[in-house]
C-alpha positions in Angstrom: 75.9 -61.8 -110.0 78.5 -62.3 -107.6 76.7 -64.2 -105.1 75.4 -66.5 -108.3 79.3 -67.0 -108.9 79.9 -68.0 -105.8 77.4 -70.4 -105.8 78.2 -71.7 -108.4 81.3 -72.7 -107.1 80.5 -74.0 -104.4 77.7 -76.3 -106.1 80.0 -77.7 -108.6 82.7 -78.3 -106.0 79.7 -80.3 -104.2 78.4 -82.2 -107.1 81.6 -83.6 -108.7 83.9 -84.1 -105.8 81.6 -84.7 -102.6 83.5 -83.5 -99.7 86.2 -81.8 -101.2 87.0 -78.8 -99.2 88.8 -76.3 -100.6 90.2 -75.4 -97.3 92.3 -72.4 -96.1 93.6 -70.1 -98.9 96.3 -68.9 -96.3 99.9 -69.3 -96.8 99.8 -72.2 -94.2 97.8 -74.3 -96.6 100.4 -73.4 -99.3 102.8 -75.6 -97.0 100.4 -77.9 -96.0 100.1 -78.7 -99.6 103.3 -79.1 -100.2 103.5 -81.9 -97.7 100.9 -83.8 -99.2 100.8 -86.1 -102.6 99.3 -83.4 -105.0 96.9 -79.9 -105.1 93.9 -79.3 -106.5 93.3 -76.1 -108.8 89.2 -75.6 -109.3 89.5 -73.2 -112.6 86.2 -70.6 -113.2 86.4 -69.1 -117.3 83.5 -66.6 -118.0 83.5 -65.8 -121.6 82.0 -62.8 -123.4 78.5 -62.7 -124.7 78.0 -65.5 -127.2 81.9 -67.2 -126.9 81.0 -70.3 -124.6 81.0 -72.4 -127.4 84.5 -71.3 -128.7 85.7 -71.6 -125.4 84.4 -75.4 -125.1 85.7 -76.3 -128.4 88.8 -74.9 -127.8 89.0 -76.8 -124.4 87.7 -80.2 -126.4 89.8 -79.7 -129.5 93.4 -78.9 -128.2 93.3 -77.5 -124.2 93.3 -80.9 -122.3 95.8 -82.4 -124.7 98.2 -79.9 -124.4 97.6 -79.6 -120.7 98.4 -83.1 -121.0 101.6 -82.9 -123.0 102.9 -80.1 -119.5 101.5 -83.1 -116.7 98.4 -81.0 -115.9 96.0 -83.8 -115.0 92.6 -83.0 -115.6 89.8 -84.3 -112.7 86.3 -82.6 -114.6 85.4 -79.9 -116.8 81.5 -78.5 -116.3 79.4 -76.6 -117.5 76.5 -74.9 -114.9 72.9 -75.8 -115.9 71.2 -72.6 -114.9 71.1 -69.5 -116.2 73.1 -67.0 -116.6 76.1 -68.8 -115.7 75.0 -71.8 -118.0 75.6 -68.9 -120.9 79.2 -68.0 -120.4 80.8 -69.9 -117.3 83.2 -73.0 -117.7 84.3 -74.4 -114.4 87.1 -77.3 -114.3 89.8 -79.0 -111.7 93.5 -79.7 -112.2 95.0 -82.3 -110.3 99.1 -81.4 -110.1 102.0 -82.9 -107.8 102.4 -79.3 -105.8 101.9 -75.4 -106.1 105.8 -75.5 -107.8 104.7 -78.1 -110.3 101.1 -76.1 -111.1 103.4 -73.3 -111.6 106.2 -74.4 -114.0 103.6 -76.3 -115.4 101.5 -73.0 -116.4 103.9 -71.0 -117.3 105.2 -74.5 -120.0 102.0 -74.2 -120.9 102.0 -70.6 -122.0 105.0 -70.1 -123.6 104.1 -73.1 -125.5 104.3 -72.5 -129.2 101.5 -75.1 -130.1 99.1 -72.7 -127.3 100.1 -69.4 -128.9 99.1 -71.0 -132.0 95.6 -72.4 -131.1 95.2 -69.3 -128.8 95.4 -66.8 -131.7 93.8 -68.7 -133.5 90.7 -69.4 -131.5 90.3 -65.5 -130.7 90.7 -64.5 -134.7 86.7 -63.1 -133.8 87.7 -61.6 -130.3 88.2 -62.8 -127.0 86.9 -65.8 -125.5 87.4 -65.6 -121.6 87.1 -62.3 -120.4 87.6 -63.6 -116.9 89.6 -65.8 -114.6 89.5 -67.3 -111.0 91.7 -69.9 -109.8 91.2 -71.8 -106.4 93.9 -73.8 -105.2 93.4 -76.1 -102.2 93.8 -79.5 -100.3 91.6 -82.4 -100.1 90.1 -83.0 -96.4 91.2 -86.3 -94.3 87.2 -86.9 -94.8 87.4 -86.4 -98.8 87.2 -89.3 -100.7 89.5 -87.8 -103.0 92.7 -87.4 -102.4 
């Protein structure tokens, strides 16, 4: 299952921003982040059994706005096409000025009263991510998005 995750990852990172490289996760890329105009964030959500829709609708009904309304730019949300992973795995990038910004962004974001709102809300029937990973990194002098 891992190794699935993993490629899935590293397919979706390939498909919808050729030659993005997520680079070096040490704290030198941190700095070398900094530096540059902006920082990725490549988001992976795995949902319980049966919650990928509630997940999705809750991304398209009031997420990316809200992310919006904190300056969290979104680049592409995606859904794998194989199973399992197609079953209960929502992979999306974040586009933000540095790590400082991704942070005060994200933590606007959750203390956000609207969030808390739709968040409760959305879980009324039990969670809908029961898992997390977030990937920060830098675009490559080669990427053709930068």
């Amino acid at each position: 299952m891992l190794k699935n995750r993993w490629f899935v990852l590293g397919a979706s990172t390939a498909i919808f921003v050729a030659g993005f490289s997520l680079g070096s996760l040490h704290q030198e890329s941190v700095a070398h982040a900094q530096a540059g105009k902006h920082v990725f964030e490549l988001r992976t959500y795995t949902s319980p059994e049966g919650k990928i829709g509630d997940l999705n609708k809750r991304f398209r009904d009031h997420t990316v706005r809200i992310f919006n309304k904190h300056g969290m730019k979104s680049v592409f949300y995606m859904t794998p096409q194989d199973a399992p992973d197609s079953q209960n795995t929502l992979v999306y990038m974040l586009e933000h000025p540095s790590r400082e910004a991704a942070k005060k962004a994200w933590d606007d974001f959750r203390n956000d009263e609207e969030w808390k709102k739709v968040s409760a809300e959305s879980e009324v029937n039990g969670k809908i991510v029961s898992k997390v990973v977030s990937v920060f990194g830098d675009p490559t002098d080669y990427s053709p998005m930068k």
